[in-house]
C-alpha positions in Angstrom: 0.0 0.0 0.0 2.9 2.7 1.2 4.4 1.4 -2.5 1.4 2.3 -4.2 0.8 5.9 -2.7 5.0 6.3 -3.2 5.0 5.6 -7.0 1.7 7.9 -7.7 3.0 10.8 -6.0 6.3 10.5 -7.5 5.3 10.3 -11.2 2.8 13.2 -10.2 5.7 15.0 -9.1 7.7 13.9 -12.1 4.5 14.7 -14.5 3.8 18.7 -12.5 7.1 20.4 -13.1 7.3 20.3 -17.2 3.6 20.7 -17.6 3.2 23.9 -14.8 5.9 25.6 -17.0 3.9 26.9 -19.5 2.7 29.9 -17.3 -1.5 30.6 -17.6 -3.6 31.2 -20.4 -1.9 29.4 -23.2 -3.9 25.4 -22.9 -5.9 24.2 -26.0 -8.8 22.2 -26.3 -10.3 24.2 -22.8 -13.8 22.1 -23.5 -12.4 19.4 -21.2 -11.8 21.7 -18.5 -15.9 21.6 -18.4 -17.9 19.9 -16.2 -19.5 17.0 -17.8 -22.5 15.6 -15.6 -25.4 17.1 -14.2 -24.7 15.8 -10.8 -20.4 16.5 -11.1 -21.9 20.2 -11.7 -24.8 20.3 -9.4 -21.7 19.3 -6.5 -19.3 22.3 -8.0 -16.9 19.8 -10.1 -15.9 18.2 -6.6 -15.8 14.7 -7.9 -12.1 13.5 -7.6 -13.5 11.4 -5.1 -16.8 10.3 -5.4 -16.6 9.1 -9.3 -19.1 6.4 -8.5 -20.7 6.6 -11.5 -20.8 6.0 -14.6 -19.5 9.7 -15.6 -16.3 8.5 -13.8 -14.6 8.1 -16.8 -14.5 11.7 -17.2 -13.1 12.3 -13.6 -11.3 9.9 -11.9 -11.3 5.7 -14.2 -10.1 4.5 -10.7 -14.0 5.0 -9.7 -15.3 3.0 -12.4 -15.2 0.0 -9.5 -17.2 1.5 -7.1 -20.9 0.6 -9.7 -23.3 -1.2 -8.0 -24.2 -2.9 -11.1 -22.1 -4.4 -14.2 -23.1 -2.3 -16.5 -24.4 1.3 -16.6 -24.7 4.3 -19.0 -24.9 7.9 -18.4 -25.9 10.7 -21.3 -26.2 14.6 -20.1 -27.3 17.4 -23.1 -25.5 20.5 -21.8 -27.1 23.5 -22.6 -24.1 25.9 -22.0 -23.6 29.7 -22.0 -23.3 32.2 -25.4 -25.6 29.6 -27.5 -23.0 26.7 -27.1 -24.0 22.9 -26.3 -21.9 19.8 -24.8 -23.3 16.0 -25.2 -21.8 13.2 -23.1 -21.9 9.6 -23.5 -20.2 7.2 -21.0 -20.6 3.3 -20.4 -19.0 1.1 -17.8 -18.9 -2.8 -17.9 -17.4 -4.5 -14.1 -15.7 -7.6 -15.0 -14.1 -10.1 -12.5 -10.8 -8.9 -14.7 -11.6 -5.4 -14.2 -13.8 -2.0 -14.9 -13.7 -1.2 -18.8 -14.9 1.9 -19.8 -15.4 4.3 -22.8 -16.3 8.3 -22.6 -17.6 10.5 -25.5 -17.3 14.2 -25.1 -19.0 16.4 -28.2 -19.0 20.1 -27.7 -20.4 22.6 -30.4 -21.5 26.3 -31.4 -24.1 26.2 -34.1 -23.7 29.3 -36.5 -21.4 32.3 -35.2 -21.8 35.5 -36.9 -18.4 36.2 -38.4 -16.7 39.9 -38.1 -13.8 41.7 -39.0 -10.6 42.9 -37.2 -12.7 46.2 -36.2 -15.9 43.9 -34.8 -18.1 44.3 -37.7 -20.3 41.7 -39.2 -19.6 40.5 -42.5 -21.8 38.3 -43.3 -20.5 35.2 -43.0 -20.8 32.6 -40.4 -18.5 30.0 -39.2 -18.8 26.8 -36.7 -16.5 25.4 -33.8 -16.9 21.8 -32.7 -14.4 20.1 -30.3 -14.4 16.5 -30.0 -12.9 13.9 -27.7 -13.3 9.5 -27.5 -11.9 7.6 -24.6 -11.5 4.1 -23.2 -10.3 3.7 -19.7 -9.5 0.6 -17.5 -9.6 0.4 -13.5 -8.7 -2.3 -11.5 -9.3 -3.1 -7.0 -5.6 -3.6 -6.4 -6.9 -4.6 -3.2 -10.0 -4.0 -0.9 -9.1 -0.2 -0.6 -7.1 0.6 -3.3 -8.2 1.2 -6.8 -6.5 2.1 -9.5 -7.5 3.6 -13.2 -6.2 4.9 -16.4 -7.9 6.0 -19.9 -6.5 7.0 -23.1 -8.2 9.7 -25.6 -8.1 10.7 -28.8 -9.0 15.2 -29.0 -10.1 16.6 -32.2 -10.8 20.6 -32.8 -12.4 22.4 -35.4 -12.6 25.6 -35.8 -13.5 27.9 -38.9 -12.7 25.0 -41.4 -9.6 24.0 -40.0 -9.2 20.8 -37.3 -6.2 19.7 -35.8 -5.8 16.1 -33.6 -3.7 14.9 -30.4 -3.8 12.5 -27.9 -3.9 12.6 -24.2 -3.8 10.0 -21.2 -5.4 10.4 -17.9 -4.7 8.3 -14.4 -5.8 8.1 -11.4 -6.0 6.3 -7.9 -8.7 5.8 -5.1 -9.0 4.7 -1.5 -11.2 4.2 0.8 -10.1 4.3 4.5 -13.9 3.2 5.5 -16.9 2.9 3.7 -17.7 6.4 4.4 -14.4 8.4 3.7 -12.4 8.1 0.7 -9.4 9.9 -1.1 -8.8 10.4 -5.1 -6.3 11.6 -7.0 -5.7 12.8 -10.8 -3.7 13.4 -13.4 -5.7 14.4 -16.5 -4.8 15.5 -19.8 -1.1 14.2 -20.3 0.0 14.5 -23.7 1.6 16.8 -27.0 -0.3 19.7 -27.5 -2.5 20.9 -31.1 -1.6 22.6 -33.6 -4.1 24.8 -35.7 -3.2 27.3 -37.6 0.4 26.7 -37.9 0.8 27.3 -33.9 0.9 24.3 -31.4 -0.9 25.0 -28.3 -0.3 22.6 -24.8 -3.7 20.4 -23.6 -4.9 21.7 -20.4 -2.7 19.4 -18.2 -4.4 19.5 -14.3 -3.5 17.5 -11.1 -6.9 17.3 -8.8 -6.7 15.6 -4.8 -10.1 15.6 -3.3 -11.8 13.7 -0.6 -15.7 12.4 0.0 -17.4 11.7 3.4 -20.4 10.2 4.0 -22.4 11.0 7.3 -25.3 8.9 8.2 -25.7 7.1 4.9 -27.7 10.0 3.3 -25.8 13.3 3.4 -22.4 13.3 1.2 -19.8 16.1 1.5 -17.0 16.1 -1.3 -14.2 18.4 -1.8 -11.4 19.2 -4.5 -8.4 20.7 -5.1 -7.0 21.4 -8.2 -3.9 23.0 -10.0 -4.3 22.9 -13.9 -1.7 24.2 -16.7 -3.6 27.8 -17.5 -4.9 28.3 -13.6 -3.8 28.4 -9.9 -5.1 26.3 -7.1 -8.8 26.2 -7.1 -11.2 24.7 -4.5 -13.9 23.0 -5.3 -17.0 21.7 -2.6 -20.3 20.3 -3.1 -22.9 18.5 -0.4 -25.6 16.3 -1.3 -28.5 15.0 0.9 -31.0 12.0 0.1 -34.6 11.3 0.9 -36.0 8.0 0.3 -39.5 8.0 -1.1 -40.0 5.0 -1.5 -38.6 1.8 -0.8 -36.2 1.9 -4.1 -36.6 5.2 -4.8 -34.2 8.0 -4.0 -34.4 12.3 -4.1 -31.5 14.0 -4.3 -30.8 17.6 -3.2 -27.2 19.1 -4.8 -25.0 22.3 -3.6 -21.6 23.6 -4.6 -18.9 25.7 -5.4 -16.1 26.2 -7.7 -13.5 28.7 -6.8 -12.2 29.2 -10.4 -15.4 31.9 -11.9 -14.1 35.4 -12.8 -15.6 38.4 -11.5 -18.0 38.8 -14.4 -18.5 34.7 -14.6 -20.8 34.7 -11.4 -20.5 33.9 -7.6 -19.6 30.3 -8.1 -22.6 28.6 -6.7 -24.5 26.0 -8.3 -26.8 23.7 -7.8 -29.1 20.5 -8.8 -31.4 17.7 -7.6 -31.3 14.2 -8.9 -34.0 11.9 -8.7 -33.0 7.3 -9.2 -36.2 4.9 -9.5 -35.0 1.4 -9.5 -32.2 1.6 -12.1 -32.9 4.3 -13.2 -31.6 8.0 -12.5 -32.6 11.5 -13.4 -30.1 14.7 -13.2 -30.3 18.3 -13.4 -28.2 20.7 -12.7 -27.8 25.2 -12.9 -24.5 26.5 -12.8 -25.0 30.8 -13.1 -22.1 33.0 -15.1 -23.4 36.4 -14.4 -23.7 38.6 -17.1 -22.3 35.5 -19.8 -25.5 33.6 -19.2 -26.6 30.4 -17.3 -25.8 26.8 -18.0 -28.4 24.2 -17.9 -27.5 20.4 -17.6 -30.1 16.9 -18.0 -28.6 13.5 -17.5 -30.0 10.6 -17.6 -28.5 7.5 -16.5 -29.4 3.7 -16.5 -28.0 0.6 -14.7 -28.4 -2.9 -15.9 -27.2 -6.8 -15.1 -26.6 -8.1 -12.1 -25.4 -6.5 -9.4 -21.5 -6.2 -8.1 -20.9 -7.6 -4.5 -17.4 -6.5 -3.3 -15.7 -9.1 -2.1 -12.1 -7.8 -0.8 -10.1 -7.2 -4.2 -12.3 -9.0 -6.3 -16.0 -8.9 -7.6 -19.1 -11.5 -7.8 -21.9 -10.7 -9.6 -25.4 -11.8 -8.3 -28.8 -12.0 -10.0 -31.8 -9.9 -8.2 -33.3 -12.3 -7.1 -31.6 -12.8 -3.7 -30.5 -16.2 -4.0 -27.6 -15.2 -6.3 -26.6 -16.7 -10.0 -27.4 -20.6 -10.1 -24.1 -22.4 -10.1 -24.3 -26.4 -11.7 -21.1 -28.0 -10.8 -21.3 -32.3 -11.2 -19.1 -34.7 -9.3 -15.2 -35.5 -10.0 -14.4 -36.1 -13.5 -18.2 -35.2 -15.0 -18.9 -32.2 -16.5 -21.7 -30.0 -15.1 -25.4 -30.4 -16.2 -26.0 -28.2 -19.7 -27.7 -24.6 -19.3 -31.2 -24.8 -19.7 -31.6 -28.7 -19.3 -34.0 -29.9 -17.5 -33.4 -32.3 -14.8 -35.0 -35.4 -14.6 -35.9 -37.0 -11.0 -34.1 -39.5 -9.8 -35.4 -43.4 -10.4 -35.7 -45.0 -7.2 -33.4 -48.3 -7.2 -34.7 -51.4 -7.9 -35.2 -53.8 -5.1 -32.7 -56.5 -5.5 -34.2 -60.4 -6.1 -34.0 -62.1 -2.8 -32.4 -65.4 -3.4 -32.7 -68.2 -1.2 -29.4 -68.8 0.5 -27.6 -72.2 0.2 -27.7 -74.6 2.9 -24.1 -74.3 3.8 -24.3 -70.3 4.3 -27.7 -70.9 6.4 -25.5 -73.5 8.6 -22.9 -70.9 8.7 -24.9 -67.9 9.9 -24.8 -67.3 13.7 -27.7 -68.4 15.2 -30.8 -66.6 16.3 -30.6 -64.6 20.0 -32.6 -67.0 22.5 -35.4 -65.1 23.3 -35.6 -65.2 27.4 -38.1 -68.1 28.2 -41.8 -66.4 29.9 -43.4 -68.3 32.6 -47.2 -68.3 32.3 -48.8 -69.9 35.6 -52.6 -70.5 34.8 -54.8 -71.2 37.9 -57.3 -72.4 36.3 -55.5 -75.2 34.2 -52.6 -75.9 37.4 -50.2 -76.3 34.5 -47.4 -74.2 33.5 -46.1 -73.2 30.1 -43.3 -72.0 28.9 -43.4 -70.2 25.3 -40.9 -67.5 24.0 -42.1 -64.1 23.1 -43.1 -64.2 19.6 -43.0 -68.1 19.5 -41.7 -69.2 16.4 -43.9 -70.5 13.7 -45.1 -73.1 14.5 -44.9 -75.4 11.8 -43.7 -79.4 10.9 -40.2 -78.5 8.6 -36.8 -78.1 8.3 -35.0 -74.6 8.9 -34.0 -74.7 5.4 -37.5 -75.1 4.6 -38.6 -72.5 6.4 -35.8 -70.2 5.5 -36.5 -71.0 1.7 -40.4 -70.2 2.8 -40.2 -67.3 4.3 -37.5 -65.4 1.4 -40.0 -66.6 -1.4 -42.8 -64.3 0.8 -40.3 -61.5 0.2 -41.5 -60.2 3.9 -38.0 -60.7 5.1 -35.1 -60.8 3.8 -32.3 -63.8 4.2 -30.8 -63.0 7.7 -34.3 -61.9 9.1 -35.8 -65.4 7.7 -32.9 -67.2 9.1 -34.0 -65.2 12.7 -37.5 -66.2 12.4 -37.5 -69.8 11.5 -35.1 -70.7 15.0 -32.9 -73.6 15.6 -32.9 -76.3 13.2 -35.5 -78.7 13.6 
């Protein structure tokens, strides 16, 4: 564990000098600076930490492990300041090999007005679209350790020109307790873009944030970050849950982000969530003062079984409480086929009683003497002695009788041999 936290700190260290160089102001590509999801928003960007979602992939991959469910999606339509809009697609798949997970990011203007050097219209119009596809992988190094990375491909377009690059991301989670746990970031490593003949550097940031959870329904989370073009910004959000009913959930959202310019608003936003079953509902307002307000919808959806954590590995179970059916046949036999259907077992057949030769019946031990019962009768002034039960009374050999009483099929060899008594 003191390994793991040794090497990410050192190759954040490693990573923060060369990319911190640049000075502010000079990053490309600034659309993935933006808060994707209408929850990440609703808490003020503070989500280093909590990434327990599927929107993960677009703040910390090492959270990708923390899904309740195998699979789950997660869509938000942006509706952003100045007439621009930002889609987001992400999908996670759990795996008993690991969390896989791809992120699409698609921000665009619609038609600008085009002007001249002096800031008058000429008629024209021109589009800007910014683009960027990821696929990330996370893994439990062990039951409070996790561990992510993601690789994406950027593409920018603006006024008929587009330029491409590529970028990697990482980053580490762990959970001292179920309720506290600590993230760390390194987004946004890679060469910069060039458009117009001039390269410009991605917008490298480190974030370290922390999430607590008090009393099961109230989540605090926290953020600090240092990117390329900024200085430290601090970033808090809280979140409190009411059930309404048994499996369904309202959530109430606050935050902050330190980074807002004077004339970009107070830095406040807010949201409320609402999950039925598996399925959730997002919204979240983010103000900018005098540039407008940004509006974000998500919608998100969880599907197959769900993920029990089991130390550094994961089972999956169906819903319905007793868990996925496991068919498993004895030594050396394979296990029954899906979907066959078993037949009951046939009870054994009654093995053929066969009279025993005389030899064997000489052989057998002989029957316990039953202890003799002496019946006094007044009446008579005679006494008898019979043994309790008498045996059967009747005029043959043993052999006879042992050969008698098997062919009844009442008893079977040793029990006839019993019955019939000493040899007459």
């Amino acid at each position: 564990m003191k390994n793991a936290i040794f090497a990410i700190t050192a190759v954040c260290a490693l990573l923060c000098a060369p990319a911190f160089s640049s000075g502010e102001g000079t990053s490309s590509a600034k659309f993935l600076k933006a808060d994707s999801g209408a929850r990440s928003s609703a808490l003020g960007g503070a989500y280093t930490a909590v990434s327990d979602d599927a929107d993960a992939v677009n703040y910390n991959p090492a959270g990708m492990v923390q899904l309740g469910r195998q699979d789950e999606a997660y869509f938000t339509h942006n509706e952003w300041i100045s007439g621009f809009r930002q889609e987001n697609l992400s999908y996670v798949r759990n795996t008993p090999a690991g969390a896989f997970g791809a992120g699409l990011v698609y921000f665009h203007s619609g038609a600008i007005a085009e002007t001249d050097m002096a800031g008058s219209y000429t008629g024209g119009e021109f589009e800007q679209s910014d683009m960027a596809f990821s696929v990330n992988y996370a893994y439990r190094h062990d039951g409070r350790l996790s561990l992510g990375a993601g690789v994406k491909l950027i593409r920018e377009s603006l006024y008929g020109h587009s330029a491409m690059s590529g970028a990697l991301d990482a980053g580490a989670l762990y959970a001292f307790s179920d309720d506290l746990r600590l993230g760390l970031t390194i987004r946004n490593i890679g060469p910069g873009i060039k458009l117009y003949e001039e390269s410009f550097p991605l917008p490298f940031a480190v974030r370290a944030g922390a999430a607590y959870t008090y009393r099961a329904n109230t989540l605090f989370s926290a953020d600090l970050e240092k990117a390329r073009d900024s200085g430290l910004v601090l970033k808090f959000g809280a979140e409190y849950r009411v059930s309404v009913r048994k499996s369904d959930v309202l959530a109430l959202r606050l935050g902050y982000c330190g980074a807002r310019d004077e004339d970009a608003g107070s830095g406040l936003t807010g949201g409320l969530g609402f999950k039925v079953e598996r399925y959730v509902i997002d919204y979240s307002f983010s103000p900018f003062g005098e540039l407008g307000n940004a509006h974000r919808f998500s919608f998100g959806m969880a599907f197959g079984p769900a993920v029990k954590k089991t130390g550094a590995h994961e089972e999956y179970a169906e819903e319905s409480g007793a868990g996925a059916a496991s068919v498993s046949g004895k030594s050396g036999e394979p296990p029954a086929a899906a979907g066959a259907i078993a037949r009951p077992a046939e009870p054994a057949a009654k093995p053929a009683v066969q009279p025993l030769p005389a030899q064997e019946i000489h052989a057998a031990p002989a029957a316990e003497p039953v202890p003799a019962v002496r019946n006094d009768t007044p009446d008579e002034g005679i006494s008898i002695e019979e043994s309790v039960p008498q045996a059967e009374p009747v005029a043959e050999t043993k052999e006879e009788c042992v050969s008698r009483c098997v062919a009844s099929g009442t008893l079977d060899s040793i029990g006839c041999i019993s019955r019939c008594g000493p040899v007459r």
